[in-house]
C-alpha positions, 0 to 999 in steps of 0.5 A, a space after each residue: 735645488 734647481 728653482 723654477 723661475 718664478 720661484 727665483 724671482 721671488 727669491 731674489 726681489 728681496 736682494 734688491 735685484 728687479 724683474 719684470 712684473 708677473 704672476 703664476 697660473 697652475 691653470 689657464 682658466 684661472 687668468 685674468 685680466 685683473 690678474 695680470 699686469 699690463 700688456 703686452 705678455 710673455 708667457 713662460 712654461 715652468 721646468 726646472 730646466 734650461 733651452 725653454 725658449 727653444 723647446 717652445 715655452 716661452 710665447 709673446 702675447 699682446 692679447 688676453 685671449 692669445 695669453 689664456 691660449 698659450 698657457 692652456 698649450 703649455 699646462 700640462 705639456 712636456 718639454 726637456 722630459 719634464 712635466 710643465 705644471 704652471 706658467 709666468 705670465 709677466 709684462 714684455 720688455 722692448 727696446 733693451 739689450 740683452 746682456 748675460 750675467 752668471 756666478 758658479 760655483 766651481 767645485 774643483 777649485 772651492 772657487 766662484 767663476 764670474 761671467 759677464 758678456 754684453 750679448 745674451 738671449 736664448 742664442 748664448 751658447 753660440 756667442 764668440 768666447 771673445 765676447 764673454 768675460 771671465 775668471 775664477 775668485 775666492 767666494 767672498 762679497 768683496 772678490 765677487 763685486 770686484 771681480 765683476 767691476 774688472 770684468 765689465 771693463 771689457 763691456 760696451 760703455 753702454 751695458 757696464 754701469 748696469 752690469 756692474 750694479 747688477 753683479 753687485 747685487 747678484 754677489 750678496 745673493 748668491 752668498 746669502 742663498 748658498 747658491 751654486 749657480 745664479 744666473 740671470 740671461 737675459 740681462 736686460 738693458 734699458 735704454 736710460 741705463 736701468 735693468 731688469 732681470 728678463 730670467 732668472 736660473 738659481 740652483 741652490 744646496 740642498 745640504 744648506 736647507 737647514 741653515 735656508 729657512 727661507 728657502 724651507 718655507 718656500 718648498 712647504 709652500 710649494 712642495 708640490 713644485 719640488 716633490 723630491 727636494 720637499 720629500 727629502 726635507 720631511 723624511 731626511 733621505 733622497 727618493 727620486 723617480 728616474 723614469 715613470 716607466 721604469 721595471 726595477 725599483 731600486 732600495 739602495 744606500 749611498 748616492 754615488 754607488 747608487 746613481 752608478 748602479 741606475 747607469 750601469 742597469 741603463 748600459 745593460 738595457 734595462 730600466 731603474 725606476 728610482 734612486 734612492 739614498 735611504 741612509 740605513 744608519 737612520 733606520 733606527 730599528 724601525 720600519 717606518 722608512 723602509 714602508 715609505 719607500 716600498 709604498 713609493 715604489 708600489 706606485 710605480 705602474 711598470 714595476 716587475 721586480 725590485 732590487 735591494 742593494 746594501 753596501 754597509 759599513 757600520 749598518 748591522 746586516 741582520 738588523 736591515 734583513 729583518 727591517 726588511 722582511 717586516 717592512 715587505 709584510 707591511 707593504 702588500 701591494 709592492 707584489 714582485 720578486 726581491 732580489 737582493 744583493 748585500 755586503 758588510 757586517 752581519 751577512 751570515 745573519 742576513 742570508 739566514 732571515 732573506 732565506 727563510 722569505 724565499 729571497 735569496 743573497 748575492 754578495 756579487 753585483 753581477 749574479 744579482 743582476 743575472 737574477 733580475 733579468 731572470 724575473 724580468 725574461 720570466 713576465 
């Protein structure tokens, strides 16, 4: 879960790691004064994204007037093809260095890769590699703080007690919240040798929810923050919408086969709605999951046919195919043609039950596809 920045910062003030102070607006006629610390402001858009200085969501306000202006110019945007939903509006911060300070996770190697560099900012990317630090570690406390202490050697005598405090800190949190990456840029270093976090980009497991309770009730409590994550915390499967424009709703199982068929639809021209990885083995003879996902679907505005793609092991075919054919019943308004294309146990039984519903079985990608273009030529 890629967590928007204020989230982050929350998060992360309870492993000691400061930030400039600020609050959250969904709705800019919601701010003020009282509700804001002292000014000078930055006002930053919300996406789970990188580059948003650039994209032109984060905006300087020294007035009330000029923050509530921004923020209704923000709200409701899109920037990065994502929708901007609030804003942060903290305290501006002068006269500090912006340094840089990330940990990721690497999982070639099951290893964290430490950075470290006395210049960050919006411009990282365009900093010399001769100035950034850096090394692979075992993904313990003591190797991620000794990592970041050797590596801040290198730094200015100026940035290297605050980068190494920070990075101590920014170790402890990373491990406790299961990160995959923790970064914070810019690092902001103050004139007296203190920091503070100018922004904070934290991507956590969503595998470790279970262990995370902390990061579960944040997503119930912002679930509409983070639709897809939350949805996949109360129902136990990942349901994305890809593009809200998107012609062919996808039920599929497997996250790798089905990401690779929304890029192989992509490659051919056409246009998926949704990944899904509905995890067939907890159907459980019921077709309370597979109505969820139709009525999803259903709110697509684009849709015009939906592909079904089941490629099973232990899931019993025949069973899918009636779950199916029931749940399609269930859900009136998903009115499309259903092409479906199955392999695996029980496909002669499967064939039988879709063909008495007048939709017809592939076993092969291709014709399945052959069959959606044909719906979609047709409309």
């Amino acid at each position: 879960m890629y967590l928007l920045e204020h989230d982050a910062k929350d998060l992360l003030a309870a492993h000691r790691i400061p930030a400039p102070t600020g609050a959250l607006f969904e709705d800019a006629e919601a701010i003020s004064a009282t509700a804001l610390p002292g000014a000078p402001w930055v006002v930053k858009g919300q996406i789970a994204a990188g580059g948003r200085g650039k994209a032109g969501l984060i905006r300087k306000a020294a007035t009330l007037a000029e923050a509530q202006s921004h923020a209704a110019a923000i709200i409701g945007s899109t920037a990065r093809s994502r929708p901007v939903g609030a804003v942060r509006i903290e305290q501006a911060v002068s006269g500090a260095q912006e340094a840089y300070l990330g940990l990721l996770l690497d999982s070639a190697t099951a290893q964290v890769r430490v950075i470290v560099s006395a210049r960050g900012g919006m411009d990282i990317e365009q900093v010399p590699r001769q100035h950034i630090q850096s090394e692979l570690v075992q993904t313990d406390a003591q190797s991620l703080v000794d990592s970041v202490h050797r590596l801040a050697r290198n730094l200015p005598v100026n940035v290297t007690a605050a980068v190494r405090d920070a990075g101590e800190r920014l170790a402890h949190a990373f491990l406790a919240l299961e990160a995959l990456l923790l970064e914070i840029n810019p690092l902001f270093v103050l004139a007296d040798g203190s920091w503070v976090a100018g922004d904070a980009k934290l991507v956590t497991d969503d595998n470790a929810l279970a262990r995370q309770s902390v990061l579960r009730a944040l997503l119930e409590r912002r679930a509409r923050a983070y639709p897809e994550t939350a949805l996949k915390l109360q129902h136990g499967f990942d349901y994305v919408v890809v593009d809200p424009a998107g012609e062919i709703g996808l039920l599929t199982t497997g996250a790798g086969l089905s990401m690779m068929l929304i890029d192989e639809l992509r490659e051919a021209g056409l246009k998926p709605y949704n990944f899904l990885d509905i995890r067939t083995g907890g159907l459980r003879g019921q077709t309370t999951r597979l109505v969820q996902v139709l009525n999803w679907i259903a709110q697509g505005r684009d849709i015009r046919v939906l592909l079904v793609n089941i490629f099973a092991g232990i899931t019993d075919l025949a069973e899918f195919s009636r779950l199916l054919v029931a749940a399609l019943i269930e859900v009136p308004r998903l009115k499309v043609p259903v092409v479906a294309r199955l392999v695996g146990n029980g496909l002669p039984a499967a064939r039988a039950t879709l063909s008495a519903a007048g939709i017809p079985l592939h076993v092969d990608l291709d014709a399945a596809l052959t069959e959606v273009r044909r719906h979609l030529n047709r409309q």
